[in-house]
C-alpha positions in Angstrom: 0.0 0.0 0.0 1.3 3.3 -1.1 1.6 6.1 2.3 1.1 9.7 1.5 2.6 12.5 3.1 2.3 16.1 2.9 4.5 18.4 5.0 2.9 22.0 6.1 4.6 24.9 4.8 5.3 27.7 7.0 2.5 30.1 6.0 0.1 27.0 4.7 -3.3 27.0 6.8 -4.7 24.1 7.5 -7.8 23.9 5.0 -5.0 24.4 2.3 -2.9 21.5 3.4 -6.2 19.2 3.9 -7.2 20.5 0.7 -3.3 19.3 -0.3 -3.0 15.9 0.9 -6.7 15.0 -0.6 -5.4 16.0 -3.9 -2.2 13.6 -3.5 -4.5 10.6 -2.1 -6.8 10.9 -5.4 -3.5 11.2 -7.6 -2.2 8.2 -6.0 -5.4 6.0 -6.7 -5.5 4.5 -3.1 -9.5 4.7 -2.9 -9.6 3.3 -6.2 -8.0 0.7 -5.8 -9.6 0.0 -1.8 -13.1 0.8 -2.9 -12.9 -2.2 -6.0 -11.6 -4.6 -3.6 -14.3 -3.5 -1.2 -16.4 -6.3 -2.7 -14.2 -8.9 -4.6 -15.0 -12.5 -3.5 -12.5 -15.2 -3.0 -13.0 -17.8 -5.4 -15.3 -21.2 -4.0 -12.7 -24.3 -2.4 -13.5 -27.8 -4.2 -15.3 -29.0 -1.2 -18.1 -25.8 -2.0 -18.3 -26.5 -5.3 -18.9 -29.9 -5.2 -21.7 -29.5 -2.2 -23.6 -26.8 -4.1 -23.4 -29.0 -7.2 -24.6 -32.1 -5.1 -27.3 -30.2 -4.0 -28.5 -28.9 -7.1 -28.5 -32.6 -8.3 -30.6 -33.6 -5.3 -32.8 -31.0 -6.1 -33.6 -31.5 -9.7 -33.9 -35.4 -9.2 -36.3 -34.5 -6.2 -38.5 -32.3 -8.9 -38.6 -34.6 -11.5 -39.8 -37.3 -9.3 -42.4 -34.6 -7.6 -43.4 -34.2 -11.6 -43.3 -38.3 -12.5 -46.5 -38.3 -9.4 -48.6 -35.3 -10.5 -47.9 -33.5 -7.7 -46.3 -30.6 -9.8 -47.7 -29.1 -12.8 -45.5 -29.3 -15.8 -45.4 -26.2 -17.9 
């Protein structure tokens, strides 16, 4: 992670030097780059994968056979 720093110059005021450093922190592209990996997800282990995809399976079998009885109308 890149640290900005902005030093006060003898006659600066302080709106000027808050006004200073914001400028720098933009320039530098630090809340770019926070704010995009604000939400990024790590990608699913194996073990997810496969459950999810087990579970799908279950699910669709479980339909068809709710479908084979009458009990859900087909489209």
């Amino acid at each position: 992670m890149i640290n900005v720093e902005v030093e006060k110059n003898p006659n600066e005021s302080a709106t000027s030097l808050i006004r200073r450093f914001t400028k720098r922190v933009q320039g530098s592209s630090i809340l770019v780059k926070v704010r995009g990996e604000r939400y990024a997800s790590r990608p699913q282990s194996k073990f997810k994968r496969k459950a999810s995809a087990l579970r799908r399976i279950a699910r669709r079998t479980e339909v068809e056979r709710l479908k084979k009885l009458g009990k859900i109308k087909t489209k």
